[in-house]
FILO-657871 format. One record per residue (C-alpha): residue number from 1; residue in three letters; x, y, z. Coordinates in steps of 0.5 Angstrom, whole numbers, padded with zeros to 4 digits. Example, Ala and Ser with C-alpha at 12.3 -4.5 7.8 and 13.67 -1.06 7.14 Angstrom:
// FILO-657871
<r i="1" aa="ALA" east="0025" north="-0009" up="0016"/>
<r i="2" aa="SER" east="0027" north="-0002" up="0014"/>
//
This chain:
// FILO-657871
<r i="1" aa="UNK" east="-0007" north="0018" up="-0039"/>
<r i="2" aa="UNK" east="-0010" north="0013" up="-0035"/>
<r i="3" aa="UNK" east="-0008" north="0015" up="-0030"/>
<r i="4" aa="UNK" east="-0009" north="0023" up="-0030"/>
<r i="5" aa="UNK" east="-0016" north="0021" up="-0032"/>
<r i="6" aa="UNK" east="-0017" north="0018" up="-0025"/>
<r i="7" aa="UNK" east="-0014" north="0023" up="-0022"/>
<r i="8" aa="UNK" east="-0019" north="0028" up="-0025"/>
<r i="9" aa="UNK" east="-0025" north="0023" up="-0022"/>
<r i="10" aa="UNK" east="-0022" north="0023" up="-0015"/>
<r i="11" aa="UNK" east="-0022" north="0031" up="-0015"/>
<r i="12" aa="UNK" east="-0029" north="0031" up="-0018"/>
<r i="13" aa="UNK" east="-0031" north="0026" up="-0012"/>
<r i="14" aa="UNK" east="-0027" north="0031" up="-0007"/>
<r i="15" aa="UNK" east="-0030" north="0037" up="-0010"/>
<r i="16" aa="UNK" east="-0038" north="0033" up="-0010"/>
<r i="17" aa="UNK" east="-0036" north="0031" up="-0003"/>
<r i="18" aa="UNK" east="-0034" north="0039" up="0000"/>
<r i="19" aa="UNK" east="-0041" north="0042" up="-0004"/>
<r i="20" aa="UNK" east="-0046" north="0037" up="-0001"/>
<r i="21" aa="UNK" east="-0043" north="0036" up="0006"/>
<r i="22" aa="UNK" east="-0040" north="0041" up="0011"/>
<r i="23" aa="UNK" east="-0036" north="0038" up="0017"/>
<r i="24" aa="UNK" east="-0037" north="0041" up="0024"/>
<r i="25" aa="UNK" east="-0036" north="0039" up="0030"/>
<r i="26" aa="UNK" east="-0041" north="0044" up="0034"/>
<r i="27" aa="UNK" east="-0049" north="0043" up="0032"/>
<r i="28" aa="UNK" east="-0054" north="0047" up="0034"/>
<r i="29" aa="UNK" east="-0058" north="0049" up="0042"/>
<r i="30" aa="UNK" east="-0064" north="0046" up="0039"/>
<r i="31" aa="UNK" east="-0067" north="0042" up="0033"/>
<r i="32" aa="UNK" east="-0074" north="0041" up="0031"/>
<r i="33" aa="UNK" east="-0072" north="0039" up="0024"/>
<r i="34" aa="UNK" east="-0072" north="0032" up="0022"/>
<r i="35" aa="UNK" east="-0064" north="0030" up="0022"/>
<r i="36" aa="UNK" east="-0059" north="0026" up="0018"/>
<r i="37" aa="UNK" east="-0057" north="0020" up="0023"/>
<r i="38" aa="UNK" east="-0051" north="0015" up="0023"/>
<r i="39" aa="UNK" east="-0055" north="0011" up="0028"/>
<r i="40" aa="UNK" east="-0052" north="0005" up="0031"/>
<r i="41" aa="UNK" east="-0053" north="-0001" up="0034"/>
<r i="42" aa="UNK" east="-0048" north="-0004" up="0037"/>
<r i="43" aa="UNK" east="-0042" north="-0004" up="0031"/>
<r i="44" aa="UNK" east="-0048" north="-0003" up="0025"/>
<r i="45" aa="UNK" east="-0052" north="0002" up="0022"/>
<r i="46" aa="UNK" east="-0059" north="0003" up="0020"/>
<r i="47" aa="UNK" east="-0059" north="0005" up="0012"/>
<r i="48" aa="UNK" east="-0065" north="0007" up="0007"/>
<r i="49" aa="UNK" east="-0064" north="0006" up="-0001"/>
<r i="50" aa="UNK" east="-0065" north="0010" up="-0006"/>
<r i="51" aa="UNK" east="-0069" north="0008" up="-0012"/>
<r i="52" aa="UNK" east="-0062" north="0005" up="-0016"/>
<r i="53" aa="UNK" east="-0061" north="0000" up="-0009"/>
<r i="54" aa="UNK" east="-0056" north="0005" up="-0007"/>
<r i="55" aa="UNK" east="-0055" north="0005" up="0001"/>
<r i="56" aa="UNK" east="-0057" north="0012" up="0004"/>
<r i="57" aa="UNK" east="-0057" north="0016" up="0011"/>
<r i="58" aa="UNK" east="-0063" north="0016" up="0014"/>
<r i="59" aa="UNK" east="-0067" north="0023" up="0015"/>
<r i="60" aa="UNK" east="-0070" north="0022" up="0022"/>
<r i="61" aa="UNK" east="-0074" north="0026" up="0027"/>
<r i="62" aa="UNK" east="-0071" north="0024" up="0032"/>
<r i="63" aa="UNK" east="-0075" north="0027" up="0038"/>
<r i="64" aa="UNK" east="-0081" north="0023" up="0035"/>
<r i="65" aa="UNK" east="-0077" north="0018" up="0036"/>
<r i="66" aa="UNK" east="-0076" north="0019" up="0043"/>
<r i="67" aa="UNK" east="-0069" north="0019" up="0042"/>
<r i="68" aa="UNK" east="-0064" north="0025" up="0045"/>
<r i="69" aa="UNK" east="-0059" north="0029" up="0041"/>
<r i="70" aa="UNK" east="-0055" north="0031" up="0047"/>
<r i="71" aa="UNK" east="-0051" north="0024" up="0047"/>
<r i="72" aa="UNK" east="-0050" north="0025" up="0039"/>
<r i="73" aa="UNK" east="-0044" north="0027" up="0036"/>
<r i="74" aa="UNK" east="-0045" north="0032" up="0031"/>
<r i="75" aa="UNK" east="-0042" north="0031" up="0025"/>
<r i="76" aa="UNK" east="-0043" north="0038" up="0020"/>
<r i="77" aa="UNK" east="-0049" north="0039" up="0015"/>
<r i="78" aa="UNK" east="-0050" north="0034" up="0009"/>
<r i="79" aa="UNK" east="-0055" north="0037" up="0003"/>
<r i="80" aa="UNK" east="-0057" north="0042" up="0008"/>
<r i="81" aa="UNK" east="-0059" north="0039" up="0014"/>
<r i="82" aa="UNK" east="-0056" north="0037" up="0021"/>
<r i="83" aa="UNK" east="-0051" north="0031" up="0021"/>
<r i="84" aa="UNK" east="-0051" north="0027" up="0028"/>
<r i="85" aa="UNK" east="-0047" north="0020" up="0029"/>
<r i="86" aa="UNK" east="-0051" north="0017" up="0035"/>
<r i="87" aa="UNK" east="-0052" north="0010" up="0038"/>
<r i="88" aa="UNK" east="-0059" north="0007" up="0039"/>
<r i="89" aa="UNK" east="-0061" north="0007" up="0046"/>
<r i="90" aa="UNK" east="-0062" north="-0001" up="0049"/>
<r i="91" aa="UNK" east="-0069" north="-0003" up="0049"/>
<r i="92" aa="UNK" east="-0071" north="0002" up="0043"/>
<r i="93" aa="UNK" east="-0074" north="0001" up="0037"/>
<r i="94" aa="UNK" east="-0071" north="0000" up="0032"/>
<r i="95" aa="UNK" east="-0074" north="0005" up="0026"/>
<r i="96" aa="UNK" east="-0078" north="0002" up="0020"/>
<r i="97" aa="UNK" east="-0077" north="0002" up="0013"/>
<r i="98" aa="UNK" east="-0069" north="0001" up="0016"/>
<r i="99" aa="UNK" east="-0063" north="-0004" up="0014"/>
<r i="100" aa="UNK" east="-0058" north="-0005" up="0019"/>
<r i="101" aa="UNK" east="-0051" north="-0006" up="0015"/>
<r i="102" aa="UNK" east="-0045" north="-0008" up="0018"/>
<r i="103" aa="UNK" east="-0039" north="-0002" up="0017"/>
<r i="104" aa="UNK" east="-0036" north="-0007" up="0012"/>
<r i="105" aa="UNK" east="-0041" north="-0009" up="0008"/>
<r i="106" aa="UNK" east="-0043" north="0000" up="0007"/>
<r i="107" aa="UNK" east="-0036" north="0001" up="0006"/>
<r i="108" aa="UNK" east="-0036" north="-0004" up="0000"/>
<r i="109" aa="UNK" east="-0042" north="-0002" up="-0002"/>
<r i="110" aa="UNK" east="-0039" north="0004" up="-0006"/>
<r i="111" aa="UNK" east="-0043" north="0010" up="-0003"/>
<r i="112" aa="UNK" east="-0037" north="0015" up="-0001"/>
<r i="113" aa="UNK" east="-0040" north="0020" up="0003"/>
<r i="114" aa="UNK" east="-0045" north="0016" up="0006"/>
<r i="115" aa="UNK" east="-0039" north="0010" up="0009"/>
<r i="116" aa="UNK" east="-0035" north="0016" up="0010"/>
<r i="117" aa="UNK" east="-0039" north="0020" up="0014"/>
<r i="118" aa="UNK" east="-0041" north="0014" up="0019"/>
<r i="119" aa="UNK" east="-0035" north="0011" up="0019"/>
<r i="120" aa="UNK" east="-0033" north="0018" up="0023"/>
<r i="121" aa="UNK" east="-0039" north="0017" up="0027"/>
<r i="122" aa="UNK" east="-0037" north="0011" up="0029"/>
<r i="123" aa="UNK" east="-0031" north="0012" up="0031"/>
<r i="124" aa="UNK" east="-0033" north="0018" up="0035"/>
<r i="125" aa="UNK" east="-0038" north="0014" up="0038"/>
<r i="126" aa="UNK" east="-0033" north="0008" up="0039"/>
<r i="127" aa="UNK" east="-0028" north="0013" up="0043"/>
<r i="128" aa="UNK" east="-0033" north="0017" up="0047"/>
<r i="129" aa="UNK" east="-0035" north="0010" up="0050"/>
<r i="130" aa="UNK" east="-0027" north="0008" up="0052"/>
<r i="131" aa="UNK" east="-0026" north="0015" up="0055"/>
<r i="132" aa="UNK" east="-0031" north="0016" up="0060"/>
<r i="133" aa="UNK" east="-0026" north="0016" up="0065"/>
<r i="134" aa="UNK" east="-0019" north="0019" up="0066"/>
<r i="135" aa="UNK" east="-0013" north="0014" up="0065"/>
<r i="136" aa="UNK" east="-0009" north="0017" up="0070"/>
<r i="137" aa="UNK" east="-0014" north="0019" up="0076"/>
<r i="138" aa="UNK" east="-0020" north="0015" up="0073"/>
<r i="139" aa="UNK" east="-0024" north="0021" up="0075"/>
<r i="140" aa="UNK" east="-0030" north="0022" up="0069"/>
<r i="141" aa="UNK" east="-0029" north="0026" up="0064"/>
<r i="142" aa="UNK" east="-0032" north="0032" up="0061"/>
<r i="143" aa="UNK" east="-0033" north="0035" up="0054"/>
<r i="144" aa="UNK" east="-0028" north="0040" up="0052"/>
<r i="145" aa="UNK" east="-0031" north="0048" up="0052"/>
<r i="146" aa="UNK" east="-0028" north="0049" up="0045"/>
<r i="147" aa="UNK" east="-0025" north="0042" up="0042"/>
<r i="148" aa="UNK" east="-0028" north="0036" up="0040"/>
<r i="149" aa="UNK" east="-0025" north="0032" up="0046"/>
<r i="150" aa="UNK" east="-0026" north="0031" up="0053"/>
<r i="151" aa="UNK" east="-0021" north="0033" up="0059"/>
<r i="152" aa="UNK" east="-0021" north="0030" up="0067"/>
<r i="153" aa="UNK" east="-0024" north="0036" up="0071"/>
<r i="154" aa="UNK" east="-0018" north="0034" up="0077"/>
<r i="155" aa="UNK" east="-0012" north="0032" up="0072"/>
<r i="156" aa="UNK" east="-0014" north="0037" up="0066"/>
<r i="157" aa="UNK" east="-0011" north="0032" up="0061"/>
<r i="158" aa="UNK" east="-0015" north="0032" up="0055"/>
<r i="159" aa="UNK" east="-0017" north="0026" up="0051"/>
<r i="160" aa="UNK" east="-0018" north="0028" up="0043"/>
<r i="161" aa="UNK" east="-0021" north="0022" up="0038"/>
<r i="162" aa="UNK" east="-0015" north="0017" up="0038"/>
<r i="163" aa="UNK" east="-0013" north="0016" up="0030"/>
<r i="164" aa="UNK" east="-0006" north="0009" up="0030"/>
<r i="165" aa="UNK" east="-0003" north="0011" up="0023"/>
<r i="166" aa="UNK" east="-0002" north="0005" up="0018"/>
<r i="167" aa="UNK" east="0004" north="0004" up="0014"/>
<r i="168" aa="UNK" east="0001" north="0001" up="0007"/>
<r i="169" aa="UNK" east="0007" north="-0002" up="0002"/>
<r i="170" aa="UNK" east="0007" north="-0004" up="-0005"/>
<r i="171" aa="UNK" east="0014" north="-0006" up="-0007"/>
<r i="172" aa="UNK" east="0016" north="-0006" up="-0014"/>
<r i="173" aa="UNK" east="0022" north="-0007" up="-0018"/>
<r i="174" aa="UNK" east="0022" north="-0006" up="-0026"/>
<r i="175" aa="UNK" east="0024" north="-0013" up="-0032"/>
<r i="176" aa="UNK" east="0024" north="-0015" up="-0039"/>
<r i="177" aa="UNK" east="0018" north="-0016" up="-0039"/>
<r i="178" aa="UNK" east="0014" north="-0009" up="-0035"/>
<r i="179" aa="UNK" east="0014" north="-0011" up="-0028"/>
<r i="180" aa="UNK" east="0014" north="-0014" up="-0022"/>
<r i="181" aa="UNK" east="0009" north="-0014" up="-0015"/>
<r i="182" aa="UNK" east="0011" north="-0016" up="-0009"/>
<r i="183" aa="UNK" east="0004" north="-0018" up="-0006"/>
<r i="184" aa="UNK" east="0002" north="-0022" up="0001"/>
<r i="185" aa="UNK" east="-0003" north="-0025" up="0004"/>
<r i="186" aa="UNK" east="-0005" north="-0027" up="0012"/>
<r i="187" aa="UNK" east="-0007" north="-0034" up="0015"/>
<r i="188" aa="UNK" east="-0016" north="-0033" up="0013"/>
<r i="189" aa="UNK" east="-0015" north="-0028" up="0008"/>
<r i="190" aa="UNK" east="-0020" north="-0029" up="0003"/>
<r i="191" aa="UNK" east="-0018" north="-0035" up="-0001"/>
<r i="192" aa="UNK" east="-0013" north="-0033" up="-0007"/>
<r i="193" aa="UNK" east="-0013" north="-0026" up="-0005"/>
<r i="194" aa="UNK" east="-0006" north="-0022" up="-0005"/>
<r i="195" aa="UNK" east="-0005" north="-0015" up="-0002"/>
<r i="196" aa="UNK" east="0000" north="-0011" up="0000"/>
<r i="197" aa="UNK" east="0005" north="-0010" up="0006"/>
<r i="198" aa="UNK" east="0003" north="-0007" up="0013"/>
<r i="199" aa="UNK" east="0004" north="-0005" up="0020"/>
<r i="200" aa="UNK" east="0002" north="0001" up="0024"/>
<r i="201" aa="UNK" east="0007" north="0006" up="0026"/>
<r i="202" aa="UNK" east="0011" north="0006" up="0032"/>
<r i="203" aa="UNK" east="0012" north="0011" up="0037"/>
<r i="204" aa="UNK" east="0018" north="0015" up="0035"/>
<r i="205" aa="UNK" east="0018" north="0013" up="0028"/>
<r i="206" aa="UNK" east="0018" north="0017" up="0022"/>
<r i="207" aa="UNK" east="0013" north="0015" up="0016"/>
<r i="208" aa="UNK" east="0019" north="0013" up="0012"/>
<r i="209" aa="UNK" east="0022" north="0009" up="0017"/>
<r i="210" aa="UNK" east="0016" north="0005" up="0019"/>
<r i="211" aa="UNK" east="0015" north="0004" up="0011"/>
<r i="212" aa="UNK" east="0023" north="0001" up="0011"/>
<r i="213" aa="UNK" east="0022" north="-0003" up="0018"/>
<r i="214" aa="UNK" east="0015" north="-0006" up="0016"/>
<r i="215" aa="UNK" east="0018" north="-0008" up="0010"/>
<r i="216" aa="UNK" east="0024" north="-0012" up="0013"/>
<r i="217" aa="UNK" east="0020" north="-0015" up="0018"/>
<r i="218" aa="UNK" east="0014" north="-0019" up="0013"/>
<r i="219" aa="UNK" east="0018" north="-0021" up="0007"/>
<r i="220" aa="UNK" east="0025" north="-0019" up="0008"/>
<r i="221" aa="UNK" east="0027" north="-0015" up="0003"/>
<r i="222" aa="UNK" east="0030" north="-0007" up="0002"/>
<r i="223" aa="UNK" east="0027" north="-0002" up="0000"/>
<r i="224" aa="UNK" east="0028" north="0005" up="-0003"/>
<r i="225" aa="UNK" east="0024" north="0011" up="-0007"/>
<r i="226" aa="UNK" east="0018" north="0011" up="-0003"/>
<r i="227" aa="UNK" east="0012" north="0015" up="-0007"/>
<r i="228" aa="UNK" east="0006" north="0016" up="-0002"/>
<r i="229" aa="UNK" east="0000" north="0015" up="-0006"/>
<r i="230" aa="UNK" east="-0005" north="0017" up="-0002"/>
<r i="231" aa="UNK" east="-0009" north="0016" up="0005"/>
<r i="232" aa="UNK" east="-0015" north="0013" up="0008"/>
<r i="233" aa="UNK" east="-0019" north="0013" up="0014"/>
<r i="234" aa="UNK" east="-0021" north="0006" up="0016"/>
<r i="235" aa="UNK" east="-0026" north="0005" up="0022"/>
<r i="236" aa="UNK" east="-0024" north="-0002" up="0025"/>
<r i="237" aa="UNK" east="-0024" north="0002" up="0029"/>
<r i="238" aa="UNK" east="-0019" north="0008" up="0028"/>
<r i="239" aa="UNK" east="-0014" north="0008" up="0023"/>
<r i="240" aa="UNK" east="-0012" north="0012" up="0018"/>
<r i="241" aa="UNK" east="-0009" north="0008" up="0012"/>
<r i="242" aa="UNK" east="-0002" north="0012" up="0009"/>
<r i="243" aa="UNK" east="-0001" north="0008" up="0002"/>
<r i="244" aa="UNK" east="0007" north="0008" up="-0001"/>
<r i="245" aa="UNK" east="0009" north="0005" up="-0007"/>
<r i="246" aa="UNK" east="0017" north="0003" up="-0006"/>
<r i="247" aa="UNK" east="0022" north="0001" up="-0012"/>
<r i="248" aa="UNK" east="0026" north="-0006" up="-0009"/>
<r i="249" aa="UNK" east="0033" north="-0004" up="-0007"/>
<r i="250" aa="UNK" east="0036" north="-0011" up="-0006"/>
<r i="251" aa="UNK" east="0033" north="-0018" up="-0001"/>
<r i="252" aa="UNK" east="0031" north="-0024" up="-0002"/>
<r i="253" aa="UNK" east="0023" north="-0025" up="0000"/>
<r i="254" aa="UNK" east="0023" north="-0029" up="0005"/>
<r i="255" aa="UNK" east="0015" north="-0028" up="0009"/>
<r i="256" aa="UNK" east="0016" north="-0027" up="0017"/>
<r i="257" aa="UNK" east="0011" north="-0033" up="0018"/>
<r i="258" aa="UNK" east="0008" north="-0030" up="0024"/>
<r i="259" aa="UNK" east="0004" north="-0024" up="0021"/>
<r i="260" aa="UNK" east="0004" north="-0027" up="0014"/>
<r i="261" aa="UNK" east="0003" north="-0034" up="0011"/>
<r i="262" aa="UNK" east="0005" north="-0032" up="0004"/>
<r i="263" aa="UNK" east="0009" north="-0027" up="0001"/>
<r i="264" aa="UNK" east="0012" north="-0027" up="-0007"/>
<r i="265" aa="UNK" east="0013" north="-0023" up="-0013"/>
<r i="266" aa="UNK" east="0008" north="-0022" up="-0019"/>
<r i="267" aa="UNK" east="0009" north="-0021" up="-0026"/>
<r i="268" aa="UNK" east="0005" north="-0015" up="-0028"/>
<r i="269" aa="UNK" east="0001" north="-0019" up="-0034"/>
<r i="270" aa="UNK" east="0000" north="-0026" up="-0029"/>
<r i="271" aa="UNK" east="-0004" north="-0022" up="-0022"/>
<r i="272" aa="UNK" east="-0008" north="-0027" up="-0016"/>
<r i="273" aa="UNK" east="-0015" north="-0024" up="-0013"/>
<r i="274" aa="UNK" east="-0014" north="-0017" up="-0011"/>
<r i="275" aa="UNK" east="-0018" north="-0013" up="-0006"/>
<r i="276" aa="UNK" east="-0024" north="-0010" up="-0007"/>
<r i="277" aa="UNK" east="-0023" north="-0003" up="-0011"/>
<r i="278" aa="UNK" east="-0026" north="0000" up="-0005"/>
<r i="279" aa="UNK" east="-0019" north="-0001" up="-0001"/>
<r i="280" aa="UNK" east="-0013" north="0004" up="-0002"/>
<r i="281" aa="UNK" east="-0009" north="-0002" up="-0002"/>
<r i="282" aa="UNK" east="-0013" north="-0004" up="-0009"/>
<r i="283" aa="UNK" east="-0012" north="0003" up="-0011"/>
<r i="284" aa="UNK" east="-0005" north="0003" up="-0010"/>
<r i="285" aa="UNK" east="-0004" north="-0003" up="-0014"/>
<r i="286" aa="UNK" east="-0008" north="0000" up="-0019"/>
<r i="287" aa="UNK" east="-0004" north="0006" up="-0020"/>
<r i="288" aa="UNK" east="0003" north="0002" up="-0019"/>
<r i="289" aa="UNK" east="0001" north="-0002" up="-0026"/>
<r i="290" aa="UNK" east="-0001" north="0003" up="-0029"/>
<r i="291" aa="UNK" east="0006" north="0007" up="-0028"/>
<r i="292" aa="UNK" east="0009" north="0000" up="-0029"/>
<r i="293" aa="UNK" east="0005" north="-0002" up="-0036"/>
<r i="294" aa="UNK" east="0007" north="0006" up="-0038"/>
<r i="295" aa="UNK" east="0015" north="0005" up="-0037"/>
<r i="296" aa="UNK" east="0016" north="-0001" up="-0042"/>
//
């Protein structure tokens, strides 16, 4: 089937990942080698391109370069080498031979591991920035001994990288004809594009009940058997994407008019614009209709 067969890409794709990339969060004393960079400037990253056209994290020598590891975090070894996320000191130079991409356009790119890997770096960098300094005593922080994190000398509150869960929702519900998708789209969204349902977890909230909640509010429908699908890191600059799918359990589609500006159902056979097939949002549609599409 179809959708097994997909699976089995995705495993392949984890299984390349693990052998060519082994996390850690703790680098050596010292490198002389040459080290693969996520270097930023600003929120954009240096890239090089293979021979294909496809974007790759630079392997730079970075004391050649009169740049210090000391401020870099270190994200594990790919290929062999020393990984680092780093951010380009102000008034350096920028290396040459390099292309400064924006998060978003690497990410649609389609290079995994290479989007992956920065955008871990970038959120690594993104928190070290907001926590220099403790958010009770406002003394400044210092690295943890053991974790990634920092903690305030005085307070010994420890700060650990922030993570916002994000609910993701396609709601479905079954008919003569195969199927149909309940798709929304938010005021400057890509024109004629369609998404699905979502909304960050609130304090105190359960995943279901946020799925069940977000739901109600932006298009005012029930939900029941919930079937996660999958999850996501999305580096804008903290999220982790959870995706559900949701049979339709009652409710007429009513969009909150706030959030979104559109919100109706979609035969199976008569699809908008979707997202790019790099969102989990898109993947999740796609399995939906396919599980749908076999059901007839």
């Amino acid at each position: 089937h179809l959708l097994q067969c997909c699976y089995c890409v995705v495993q392949r794709q984890d299984l390349m990942t693990q052998e060519r990339f082994v996390p850690g969060h703790r680098g050596p004393a010292f490198v002389a080698e040459a080290v693969v960079c996520c270097l930023f400037q600003g929120n954009r990253v240096f890239v090089g391109r293979d021979a294909g056209g496809a974007p790759q994290l630079p392997l730079l020598d970075v004391q050649a370069m009169g740049l210090s590891l000391k401020s870099a975090h270190y994200l594990g070894r790919l290929d062999g080498r020393h990984c680092y996320g780093l951010h380009l000191p102000q008034g350096a130079q920028p290396p040459a031979g390099l292309e400064n991409l924006g998060m978003r356009a690497l990410i649609l790119e389609g290079n995994d591991l290479a989007s992956a890997l920065a955008g871990q770096a970038f959120q690594l960098l993104e928190w070290e920035r907001t926590h220099r300094h403790c958010g009770a005593c406002g003394a400044p922080t210092t690295a943890h001994a053991l974790d990634r994190a920092v903690e305030c000398p005085d307070c010994r509150i420890v700060y650990y990288p922030r993570i916002s869960p994000v609910m993701m929702a396609l709601v479905y519900r079954k008919t003569d004809n195969g199927g149909e998708v309940l798709l929304t789209r938010k005021s400057g969204y890509a024109p004629g594009r369609f998404t699905v349902v979502a909304g960050f977890v609130e304090a105190g909230e359960s995943l279901e009940q946020c799925l069940a909640r977000e739901v109600k509010e932006e298009v005012g429908v029930d939900i029941r058997n919930p079937r996660y699908f999958g999850s996501q890191p999305w580096p804008f600059p903290n999220s982790l994407v959870m995706a559900f799918s949701a049979e339709w359990a009652g409710g007429e589609v009513v969009p909150d008019g706030t959030e979104l500006e559109d919100a109706r159902w979609f035969s199976i056979d008569a699809l908008p614009d979707l997202p790019e097939t790099v969102h989990i949002s898109r993947q999740l549609i796609d399995d939906t209709l396919v599980q749908l599409r076999n059901s007839r």
